[in-house]
PyMOL commands that place a pseudoatom at each C-alpha (Angstrom):
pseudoatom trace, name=CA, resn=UNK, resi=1, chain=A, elem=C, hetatm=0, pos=[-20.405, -119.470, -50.421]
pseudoatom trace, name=CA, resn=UNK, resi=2, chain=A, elem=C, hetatm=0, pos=[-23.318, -120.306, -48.306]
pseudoatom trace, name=CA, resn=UNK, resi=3, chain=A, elem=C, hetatm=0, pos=[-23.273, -123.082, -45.623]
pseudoatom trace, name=CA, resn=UNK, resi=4, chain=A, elem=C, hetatm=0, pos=[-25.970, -125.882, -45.077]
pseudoatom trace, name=CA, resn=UNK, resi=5, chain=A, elem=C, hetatm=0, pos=[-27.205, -123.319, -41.682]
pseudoatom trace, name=CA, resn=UNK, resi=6, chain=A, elem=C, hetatm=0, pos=[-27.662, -120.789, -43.765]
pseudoatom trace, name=CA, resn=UNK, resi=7, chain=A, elem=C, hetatm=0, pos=[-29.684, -122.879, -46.418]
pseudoatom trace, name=CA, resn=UNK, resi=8, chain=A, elem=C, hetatm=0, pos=[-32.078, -123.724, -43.412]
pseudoatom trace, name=CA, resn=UNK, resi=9, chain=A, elem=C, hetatm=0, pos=[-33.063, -120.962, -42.269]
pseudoatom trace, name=CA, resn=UNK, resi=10, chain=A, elem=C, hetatm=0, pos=[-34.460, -120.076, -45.683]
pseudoatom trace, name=CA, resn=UNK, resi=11, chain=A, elem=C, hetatm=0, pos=[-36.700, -122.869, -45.507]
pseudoatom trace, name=CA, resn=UNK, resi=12, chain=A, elem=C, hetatm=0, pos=[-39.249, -124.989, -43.879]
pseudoatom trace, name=CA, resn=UNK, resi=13, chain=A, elem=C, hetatm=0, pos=[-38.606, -128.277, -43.030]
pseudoatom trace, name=CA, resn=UNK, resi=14, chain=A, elem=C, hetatm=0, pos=[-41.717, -130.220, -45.496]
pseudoatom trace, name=CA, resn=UNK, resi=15, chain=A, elem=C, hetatm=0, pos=[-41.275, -127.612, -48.207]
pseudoatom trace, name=CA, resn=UNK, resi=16, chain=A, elem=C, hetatm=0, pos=[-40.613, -130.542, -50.672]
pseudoatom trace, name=CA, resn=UNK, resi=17, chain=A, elem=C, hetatm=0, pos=[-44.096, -131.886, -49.746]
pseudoatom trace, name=CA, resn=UNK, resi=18, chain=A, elem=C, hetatm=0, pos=[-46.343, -132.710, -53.239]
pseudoatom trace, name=CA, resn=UNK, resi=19, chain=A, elem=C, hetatm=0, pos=[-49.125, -131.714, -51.419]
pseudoatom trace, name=CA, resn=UNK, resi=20, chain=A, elem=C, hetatm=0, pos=[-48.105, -128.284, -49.677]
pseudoatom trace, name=CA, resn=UNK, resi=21, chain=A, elem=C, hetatm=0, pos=[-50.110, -125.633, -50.706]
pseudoatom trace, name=CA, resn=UNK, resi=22, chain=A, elem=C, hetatm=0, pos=[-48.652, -121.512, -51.018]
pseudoatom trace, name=CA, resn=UNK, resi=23, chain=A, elem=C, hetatm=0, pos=[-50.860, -118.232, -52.086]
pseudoatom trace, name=CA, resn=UNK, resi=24, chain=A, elem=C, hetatm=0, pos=[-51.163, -117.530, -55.350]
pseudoatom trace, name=CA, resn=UNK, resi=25, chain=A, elem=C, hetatm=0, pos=[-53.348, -119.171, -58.161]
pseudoatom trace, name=CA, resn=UNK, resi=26, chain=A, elem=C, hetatm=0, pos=[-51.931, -122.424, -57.967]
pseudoatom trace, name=CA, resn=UNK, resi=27, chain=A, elem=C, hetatm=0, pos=[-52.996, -121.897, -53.859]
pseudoatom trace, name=CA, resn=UNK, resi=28, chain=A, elem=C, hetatm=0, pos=[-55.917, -124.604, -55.034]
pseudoatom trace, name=CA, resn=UNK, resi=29, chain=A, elem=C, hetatm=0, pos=[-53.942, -126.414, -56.923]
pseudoatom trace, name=CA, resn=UNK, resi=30, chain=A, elem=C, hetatm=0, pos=[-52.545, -130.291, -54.891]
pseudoatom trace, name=CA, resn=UNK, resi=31, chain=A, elem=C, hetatm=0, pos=[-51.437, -133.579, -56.613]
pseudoatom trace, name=CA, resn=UNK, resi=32, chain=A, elem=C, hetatm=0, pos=[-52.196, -136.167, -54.439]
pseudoatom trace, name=CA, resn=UNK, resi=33, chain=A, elem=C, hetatm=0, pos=[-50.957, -139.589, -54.880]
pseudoatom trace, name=CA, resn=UNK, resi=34, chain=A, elem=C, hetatm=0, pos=[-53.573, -141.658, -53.014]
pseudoatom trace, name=CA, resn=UNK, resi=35, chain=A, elem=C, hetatm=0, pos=[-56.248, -139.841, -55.488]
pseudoatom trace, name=CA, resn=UNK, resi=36, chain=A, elem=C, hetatm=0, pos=[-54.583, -141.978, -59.014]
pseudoatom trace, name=CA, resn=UNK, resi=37, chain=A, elem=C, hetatm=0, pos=[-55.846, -145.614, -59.305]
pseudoatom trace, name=CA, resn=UNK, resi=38, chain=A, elem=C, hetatm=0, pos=[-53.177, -145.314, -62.191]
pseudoatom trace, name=CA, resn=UNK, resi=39, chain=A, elem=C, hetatm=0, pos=[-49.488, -144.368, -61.755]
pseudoatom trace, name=CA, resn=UNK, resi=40, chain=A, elem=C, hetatm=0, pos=[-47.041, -143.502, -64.722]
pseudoatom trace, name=CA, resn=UNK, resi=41, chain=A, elem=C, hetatm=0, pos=[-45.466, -147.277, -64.361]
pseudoatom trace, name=CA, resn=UNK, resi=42, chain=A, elem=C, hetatm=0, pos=[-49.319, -148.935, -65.166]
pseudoatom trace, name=CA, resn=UNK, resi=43, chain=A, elem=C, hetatm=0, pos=[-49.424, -146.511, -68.209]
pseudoatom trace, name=CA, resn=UNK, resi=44, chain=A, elem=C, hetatm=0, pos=[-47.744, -147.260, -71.466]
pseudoatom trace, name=CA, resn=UNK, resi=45, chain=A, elem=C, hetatm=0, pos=[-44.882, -145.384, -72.515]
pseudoatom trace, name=CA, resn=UNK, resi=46, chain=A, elem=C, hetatm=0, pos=[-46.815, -144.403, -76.460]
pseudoatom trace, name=CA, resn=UNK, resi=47, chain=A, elem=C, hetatm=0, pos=[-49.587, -142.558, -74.076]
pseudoatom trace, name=CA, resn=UNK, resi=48, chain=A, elem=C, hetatm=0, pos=[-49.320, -139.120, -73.162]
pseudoatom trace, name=CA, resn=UNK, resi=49, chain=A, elem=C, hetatm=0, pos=[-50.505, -137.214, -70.605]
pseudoatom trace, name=CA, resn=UNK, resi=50, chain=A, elem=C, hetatm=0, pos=[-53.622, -135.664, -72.297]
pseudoatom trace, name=CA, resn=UNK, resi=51, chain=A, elem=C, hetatm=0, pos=[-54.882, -139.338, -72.783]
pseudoatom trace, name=CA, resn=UNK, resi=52, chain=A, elem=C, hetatm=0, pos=[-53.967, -140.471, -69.151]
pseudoatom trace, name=CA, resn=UNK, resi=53, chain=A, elem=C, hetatm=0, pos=[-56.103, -137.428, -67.881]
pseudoatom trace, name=CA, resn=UNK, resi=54, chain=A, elem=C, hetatm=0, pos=[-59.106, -138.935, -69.655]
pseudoatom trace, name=CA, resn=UNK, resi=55, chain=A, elem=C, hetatm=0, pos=[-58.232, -142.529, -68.830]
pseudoatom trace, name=CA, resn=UNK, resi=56, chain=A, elem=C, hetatm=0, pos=[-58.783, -141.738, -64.604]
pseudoatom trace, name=CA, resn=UNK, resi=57, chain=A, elem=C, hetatm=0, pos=[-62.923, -141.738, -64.395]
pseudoatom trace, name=CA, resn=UNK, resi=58, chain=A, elem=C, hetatm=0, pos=[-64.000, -138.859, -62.181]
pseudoatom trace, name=CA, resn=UNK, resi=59, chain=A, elem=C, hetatm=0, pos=[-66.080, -141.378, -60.588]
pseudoatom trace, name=CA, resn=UNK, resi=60, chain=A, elem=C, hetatm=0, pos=[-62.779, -142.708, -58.182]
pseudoatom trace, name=CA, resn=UNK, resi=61, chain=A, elem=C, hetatm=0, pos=[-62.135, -139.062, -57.211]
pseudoatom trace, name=CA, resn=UNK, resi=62, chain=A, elem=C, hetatm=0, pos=[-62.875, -138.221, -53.516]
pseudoatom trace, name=CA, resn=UNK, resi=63, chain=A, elem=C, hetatm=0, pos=[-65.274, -135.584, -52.837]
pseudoatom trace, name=CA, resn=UNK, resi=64, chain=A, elem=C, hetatm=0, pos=[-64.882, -132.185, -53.892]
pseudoatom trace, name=CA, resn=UNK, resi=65, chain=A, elem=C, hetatm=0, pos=[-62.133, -133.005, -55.956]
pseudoatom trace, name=CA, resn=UNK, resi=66, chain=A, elem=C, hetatm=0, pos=[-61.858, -132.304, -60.027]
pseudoatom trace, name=CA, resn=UNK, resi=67, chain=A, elem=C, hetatm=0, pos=[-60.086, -133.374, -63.018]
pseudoatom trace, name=CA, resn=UNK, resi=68, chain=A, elem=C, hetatm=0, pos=[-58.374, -130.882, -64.920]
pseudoatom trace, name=CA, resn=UNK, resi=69, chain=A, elem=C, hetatm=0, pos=[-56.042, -130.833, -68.103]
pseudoatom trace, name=CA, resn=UNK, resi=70, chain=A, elem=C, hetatm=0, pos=[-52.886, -129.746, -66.522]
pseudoatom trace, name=CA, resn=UNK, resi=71, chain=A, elem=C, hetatm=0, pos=[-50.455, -133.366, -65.703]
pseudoatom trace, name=CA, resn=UNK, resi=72, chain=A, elem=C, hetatm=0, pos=[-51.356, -134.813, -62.727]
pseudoatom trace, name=CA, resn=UNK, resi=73, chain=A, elem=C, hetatm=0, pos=[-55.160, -133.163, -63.019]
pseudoatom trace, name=CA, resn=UNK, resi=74, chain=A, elem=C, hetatm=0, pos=[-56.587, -132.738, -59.892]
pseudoatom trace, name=CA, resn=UNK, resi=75, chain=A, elem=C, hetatm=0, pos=[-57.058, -129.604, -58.129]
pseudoatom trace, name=CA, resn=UNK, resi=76, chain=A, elem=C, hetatm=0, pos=[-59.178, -129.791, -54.637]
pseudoatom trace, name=CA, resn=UNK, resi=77, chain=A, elem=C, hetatm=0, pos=[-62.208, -127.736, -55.888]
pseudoatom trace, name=CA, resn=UNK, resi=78, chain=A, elem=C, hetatm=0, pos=[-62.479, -124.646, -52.817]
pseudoatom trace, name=CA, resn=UNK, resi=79, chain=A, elem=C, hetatm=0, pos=[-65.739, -124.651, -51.352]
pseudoatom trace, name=CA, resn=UNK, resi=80, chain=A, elem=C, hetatm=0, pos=[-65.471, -120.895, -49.901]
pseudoatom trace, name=CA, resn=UNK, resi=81, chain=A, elem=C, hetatm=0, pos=[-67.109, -118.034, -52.111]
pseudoatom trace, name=CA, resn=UNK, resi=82, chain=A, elem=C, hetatm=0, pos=[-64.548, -115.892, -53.986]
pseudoatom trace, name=CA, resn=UNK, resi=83, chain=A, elem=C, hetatm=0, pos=[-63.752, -112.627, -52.017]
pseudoatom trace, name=CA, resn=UNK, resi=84, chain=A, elem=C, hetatm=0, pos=[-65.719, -109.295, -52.510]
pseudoatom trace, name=CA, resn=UNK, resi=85, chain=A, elem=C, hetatm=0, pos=[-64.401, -107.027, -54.802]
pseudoatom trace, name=CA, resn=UNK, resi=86, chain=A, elem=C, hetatm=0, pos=[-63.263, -103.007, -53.268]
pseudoatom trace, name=CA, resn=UNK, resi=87, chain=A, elem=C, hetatm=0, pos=[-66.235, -100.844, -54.024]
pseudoatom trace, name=CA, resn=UNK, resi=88, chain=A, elem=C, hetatm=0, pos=[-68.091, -104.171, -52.627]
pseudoatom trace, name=CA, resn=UNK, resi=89, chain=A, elem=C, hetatm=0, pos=[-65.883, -103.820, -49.719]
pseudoatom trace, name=CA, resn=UNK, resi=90, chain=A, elem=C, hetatm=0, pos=[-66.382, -99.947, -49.684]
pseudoatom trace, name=CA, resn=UNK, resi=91, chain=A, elem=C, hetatm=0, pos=[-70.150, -100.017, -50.117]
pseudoatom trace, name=CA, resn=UNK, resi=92, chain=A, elem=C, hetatm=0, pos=[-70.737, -102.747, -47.099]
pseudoatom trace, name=CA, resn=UNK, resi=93, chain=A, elem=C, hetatm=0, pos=[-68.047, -101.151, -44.647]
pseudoatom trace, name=CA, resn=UNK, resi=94, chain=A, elem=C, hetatm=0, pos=[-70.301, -97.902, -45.386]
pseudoatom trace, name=CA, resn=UNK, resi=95, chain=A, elem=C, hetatm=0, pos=[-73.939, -100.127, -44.493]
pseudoatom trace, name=CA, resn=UNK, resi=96, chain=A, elem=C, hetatm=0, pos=[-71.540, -101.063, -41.309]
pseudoatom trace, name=CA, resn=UNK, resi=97, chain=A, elem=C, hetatm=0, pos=[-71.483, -97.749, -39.880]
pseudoatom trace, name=CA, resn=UNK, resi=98, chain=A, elem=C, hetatm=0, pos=[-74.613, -96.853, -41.093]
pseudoatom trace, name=CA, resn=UNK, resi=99, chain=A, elem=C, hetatm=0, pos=[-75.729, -99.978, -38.697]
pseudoatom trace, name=CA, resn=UNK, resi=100, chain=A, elem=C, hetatm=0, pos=[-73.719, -98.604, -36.296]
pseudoatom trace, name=CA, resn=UNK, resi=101, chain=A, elem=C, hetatm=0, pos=[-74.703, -95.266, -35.732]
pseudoatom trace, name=CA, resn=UNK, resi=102, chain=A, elem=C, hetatm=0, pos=[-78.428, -96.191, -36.154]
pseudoatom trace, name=CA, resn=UNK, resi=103, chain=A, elem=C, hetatm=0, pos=[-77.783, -98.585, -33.262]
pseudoatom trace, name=CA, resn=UNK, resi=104, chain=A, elem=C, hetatm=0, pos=[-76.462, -95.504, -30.797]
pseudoatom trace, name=CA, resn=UNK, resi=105, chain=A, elem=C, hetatm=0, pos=[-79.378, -93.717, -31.920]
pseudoatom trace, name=CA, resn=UNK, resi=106, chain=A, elem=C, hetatm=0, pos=[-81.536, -96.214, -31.057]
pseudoatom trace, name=CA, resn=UNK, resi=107, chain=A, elem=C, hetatm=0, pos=[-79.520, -96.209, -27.334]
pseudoatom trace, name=CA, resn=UNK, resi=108, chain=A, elem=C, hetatm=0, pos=[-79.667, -92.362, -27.536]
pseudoatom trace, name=CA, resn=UNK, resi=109, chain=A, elem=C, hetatm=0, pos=[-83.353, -91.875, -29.037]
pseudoatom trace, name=CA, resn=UNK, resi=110, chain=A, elem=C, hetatm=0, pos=[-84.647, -94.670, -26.423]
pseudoatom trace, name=CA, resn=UNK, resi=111, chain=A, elem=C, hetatm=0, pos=[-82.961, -93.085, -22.830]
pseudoatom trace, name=CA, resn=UNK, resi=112, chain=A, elem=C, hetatm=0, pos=[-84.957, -89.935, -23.654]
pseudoatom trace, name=CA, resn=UNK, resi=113, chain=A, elem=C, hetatm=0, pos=[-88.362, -92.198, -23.900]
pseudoatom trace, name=CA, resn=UNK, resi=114, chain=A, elem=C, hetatm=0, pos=[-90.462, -91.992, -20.451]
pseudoatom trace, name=CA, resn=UNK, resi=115, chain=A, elem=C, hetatm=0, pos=[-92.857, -94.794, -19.379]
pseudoatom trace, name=CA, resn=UNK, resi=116, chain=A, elem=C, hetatm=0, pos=[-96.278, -94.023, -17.862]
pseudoatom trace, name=CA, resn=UNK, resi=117, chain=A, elem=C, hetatm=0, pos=[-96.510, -97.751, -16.949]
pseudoatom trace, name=CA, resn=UNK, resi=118, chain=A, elem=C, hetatm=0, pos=[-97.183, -98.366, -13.221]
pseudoatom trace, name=CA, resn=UNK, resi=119, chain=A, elem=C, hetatm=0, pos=[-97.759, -101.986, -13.223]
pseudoatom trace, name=CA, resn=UNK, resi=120, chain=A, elem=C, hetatm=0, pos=[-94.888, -104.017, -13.412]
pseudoatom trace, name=CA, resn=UNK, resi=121, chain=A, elem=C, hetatm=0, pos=[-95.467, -106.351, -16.492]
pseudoatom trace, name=CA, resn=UNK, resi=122, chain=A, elem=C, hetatm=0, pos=[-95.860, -103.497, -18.311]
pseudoatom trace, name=CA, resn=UNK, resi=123, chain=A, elem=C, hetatm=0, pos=[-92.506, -101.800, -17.398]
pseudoatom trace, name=CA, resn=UNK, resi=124, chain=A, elem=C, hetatm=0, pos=[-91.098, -105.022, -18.035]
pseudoatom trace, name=CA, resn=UNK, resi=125, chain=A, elem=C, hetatm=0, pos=[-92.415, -105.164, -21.393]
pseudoatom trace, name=CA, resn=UNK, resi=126, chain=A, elem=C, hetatm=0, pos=[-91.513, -101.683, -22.150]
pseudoatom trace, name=CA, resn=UNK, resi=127, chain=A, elem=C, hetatm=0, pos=[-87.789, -102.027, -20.969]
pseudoatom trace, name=CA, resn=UNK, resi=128, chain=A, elem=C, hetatm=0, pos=[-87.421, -104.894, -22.937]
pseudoatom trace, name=CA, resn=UNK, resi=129, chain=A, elem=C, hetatm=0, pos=[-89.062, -103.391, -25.972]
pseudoatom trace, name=CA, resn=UNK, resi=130, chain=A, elem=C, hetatm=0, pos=[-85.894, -100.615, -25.866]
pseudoatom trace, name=CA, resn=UNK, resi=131, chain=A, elem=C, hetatm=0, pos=[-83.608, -103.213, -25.649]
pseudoatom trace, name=CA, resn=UNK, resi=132, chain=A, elem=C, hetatm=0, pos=[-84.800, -105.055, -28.399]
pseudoatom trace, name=CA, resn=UNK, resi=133, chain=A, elem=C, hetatm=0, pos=[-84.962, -101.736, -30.490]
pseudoatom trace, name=CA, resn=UNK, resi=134, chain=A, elem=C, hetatm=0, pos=[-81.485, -100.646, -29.365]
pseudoatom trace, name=CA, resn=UNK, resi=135, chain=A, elem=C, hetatm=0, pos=[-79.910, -104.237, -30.737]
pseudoatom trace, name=CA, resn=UNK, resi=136, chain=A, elem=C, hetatm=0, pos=[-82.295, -105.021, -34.031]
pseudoatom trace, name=CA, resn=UNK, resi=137, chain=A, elem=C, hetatm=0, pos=[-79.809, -102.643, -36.576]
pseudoatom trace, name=CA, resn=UNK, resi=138, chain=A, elem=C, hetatm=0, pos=[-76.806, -105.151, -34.920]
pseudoatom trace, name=CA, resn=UNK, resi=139, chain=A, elem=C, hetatm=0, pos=[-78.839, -108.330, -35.312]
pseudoatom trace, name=CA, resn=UNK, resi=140, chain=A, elem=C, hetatm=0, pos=[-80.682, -107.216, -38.714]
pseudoatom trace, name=CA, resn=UNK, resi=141, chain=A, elem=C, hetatm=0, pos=[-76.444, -106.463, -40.237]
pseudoatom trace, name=CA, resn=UNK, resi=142, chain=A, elem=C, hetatm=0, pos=[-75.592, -109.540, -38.930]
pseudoatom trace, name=CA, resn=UNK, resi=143, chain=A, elem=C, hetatm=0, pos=[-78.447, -112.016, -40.032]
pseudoatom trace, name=CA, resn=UNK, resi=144, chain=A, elem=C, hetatm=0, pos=[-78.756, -110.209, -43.273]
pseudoatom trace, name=CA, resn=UNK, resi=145, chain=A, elem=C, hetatm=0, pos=[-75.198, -110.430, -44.268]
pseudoatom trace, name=CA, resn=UNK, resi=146, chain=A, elem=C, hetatm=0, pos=[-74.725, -113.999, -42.487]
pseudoatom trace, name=CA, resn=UNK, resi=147, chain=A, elem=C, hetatm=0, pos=[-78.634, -115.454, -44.228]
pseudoatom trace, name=CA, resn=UNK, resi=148, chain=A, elem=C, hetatm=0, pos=[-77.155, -114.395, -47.921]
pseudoatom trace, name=CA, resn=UNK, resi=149, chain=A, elem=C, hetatm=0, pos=[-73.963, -115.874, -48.127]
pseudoatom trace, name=CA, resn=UNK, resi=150, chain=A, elem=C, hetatm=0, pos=[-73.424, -116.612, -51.986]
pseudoatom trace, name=CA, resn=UNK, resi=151, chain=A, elem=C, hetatm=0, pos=[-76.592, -114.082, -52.938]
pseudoatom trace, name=CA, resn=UNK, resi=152, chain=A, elem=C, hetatm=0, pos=[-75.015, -110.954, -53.112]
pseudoatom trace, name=CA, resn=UNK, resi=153, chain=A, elem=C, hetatm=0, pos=[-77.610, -108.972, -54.846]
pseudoatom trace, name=CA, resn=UNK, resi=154, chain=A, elem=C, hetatm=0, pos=[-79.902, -110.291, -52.157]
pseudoatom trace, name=CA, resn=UNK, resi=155, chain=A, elem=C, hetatm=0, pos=[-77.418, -109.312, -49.652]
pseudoatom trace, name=CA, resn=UNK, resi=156, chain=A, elem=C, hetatm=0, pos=[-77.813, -106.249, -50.406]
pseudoatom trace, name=CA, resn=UNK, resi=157, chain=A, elem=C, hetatm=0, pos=[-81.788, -105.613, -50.880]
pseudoatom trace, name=CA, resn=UNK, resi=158, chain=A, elem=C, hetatm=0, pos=[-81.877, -106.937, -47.262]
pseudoatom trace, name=CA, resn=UNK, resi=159, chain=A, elem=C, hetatm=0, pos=[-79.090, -104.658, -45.797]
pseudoatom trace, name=CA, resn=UNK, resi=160, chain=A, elem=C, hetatm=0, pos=[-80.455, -101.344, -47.782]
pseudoatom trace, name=CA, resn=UNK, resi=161, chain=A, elem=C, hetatm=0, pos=[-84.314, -102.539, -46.886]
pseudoatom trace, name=CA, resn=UNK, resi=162, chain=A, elem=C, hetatm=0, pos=[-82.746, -102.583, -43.459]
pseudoatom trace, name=CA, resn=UNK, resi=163, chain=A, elem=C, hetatm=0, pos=[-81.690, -99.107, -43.514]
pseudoatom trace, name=CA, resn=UNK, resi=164, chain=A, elem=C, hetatm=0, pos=[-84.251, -97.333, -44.332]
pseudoatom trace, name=CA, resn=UNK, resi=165, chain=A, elem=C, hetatm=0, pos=[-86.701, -99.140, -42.033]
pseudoatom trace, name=CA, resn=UNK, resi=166, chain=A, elem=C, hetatm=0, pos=[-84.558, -99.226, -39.041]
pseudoatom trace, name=CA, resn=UNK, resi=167, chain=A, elem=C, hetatm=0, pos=[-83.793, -95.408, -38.850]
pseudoatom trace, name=CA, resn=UNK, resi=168, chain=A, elem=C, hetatm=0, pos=[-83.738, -94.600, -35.216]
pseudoatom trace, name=CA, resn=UNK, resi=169, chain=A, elem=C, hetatm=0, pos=[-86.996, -92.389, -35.283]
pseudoatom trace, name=CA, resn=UNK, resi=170, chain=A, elem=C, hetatm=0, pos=[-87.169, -90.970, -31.537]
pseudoatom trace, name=CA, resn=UNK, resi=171, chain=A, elem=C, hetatm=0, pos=[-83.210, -89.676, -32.047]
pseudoatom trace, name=CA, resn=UNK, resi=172, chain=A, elem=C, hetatm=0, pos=[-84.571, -88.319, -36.098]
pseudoatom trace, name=CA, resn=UNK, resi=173, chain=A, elem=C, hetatm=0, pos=[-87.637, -86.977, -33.853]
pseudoatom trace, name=CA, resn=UNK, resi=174, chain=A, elem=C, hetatm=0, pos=[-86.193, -84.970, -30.957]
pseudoatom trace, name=CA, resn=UNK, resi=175, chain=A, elem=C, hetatm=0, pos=[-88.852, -85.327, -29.012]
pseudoatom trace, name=CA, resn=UNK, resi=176, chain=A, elem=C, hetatm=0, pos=[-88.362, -88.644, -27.068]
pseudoatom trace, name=CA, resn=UNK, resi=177, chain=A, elem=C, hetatm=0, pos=[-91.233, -90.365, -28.457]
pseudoatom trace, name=CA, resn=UNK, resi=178, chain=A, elem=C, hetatm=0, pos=[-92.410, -91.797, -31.905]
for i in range(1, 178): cmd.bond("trace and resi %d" % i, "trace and resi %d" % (i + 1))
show_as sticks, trace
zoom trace
């Protein structure tokens, strides 16, 4: 015998909302009420559901919303790319830490580097140049990876392109200069 307390604390107080939306496949799936022009009282009782699916014109839909054959037909269309797959995953968690140790090699590769500059400009110029070098595997990762959203065979020309030209050559080197 369970009381109405304990009945509450298994649930949520809205989880009998139409629209509430749980994981799964039908995550995407909401019936909205607003989105029908026609309800089941305007229809005739001799029509089924298949026909009132194609009676509602996808023209009266609200943006990026679709009409499907299931009853009640619309399912809010997601607008976020499906996730990566494991070796995906795998493969760009790898190209991370490549990034990443090419970016302390760059830090590592660049301290060693001396600067026969004696006007200030040019000190200037070269301390900034080592900075720059230090942070373009970071900034390369990140624009790469954030400039081919939806392209993932682009995605990854640019982030393979990226390291093999961004290997930290004064750390590869030894010798503290290119």
């Amino acid at each position: 015998m369970t009381s109405s307390r304990d009945d509450d604390a298994l649930g949520w107080a809205g989880d009998d909302d139409p629209t509430l939306v749980s994981g799964g496949a039908a995550a995407a799936e909401r019936t909205p009420a607003s989105t029908a022009d026609t309800t089941a009282a305007d229809v005739p009782a001799d029509r089924d559901s298949a026909t009132l699916d194609t009676a509602i014109p996808d023209t009266d839909l609200p943006e990026g919303w679709a009409v499907t054959g299931s009853p009640g037909g619309y399912v809010d269309v997601p607008e976020e790319p499906a996730s990566l797959s494991s070796p995906a995953l795998i493969g760009l968690g790898i190209l991370a830490g490549i990034y990443l140790l090419y970016t302390i090699g760059w830090f590592i590769g660049v301290g060693r580097l001396t600067s026969g500059l004696t006007d200030p400009l040019g000190q200037f110029m070269f301390s900034l140049g080592t900075w720059l070098a230090i942070a373009a595997p970071a900034v390369w990762f990140a624009s790469s990876y954030w400039l081919t959203r939806g392209k993932p065979r682009l995605r990854w020309t640019w982030l393979i392109l990226g390291a093999v030209l961004l290997a930290p050559l004064p750390f590869i080197a030894g010798t503290g200069g290119l």
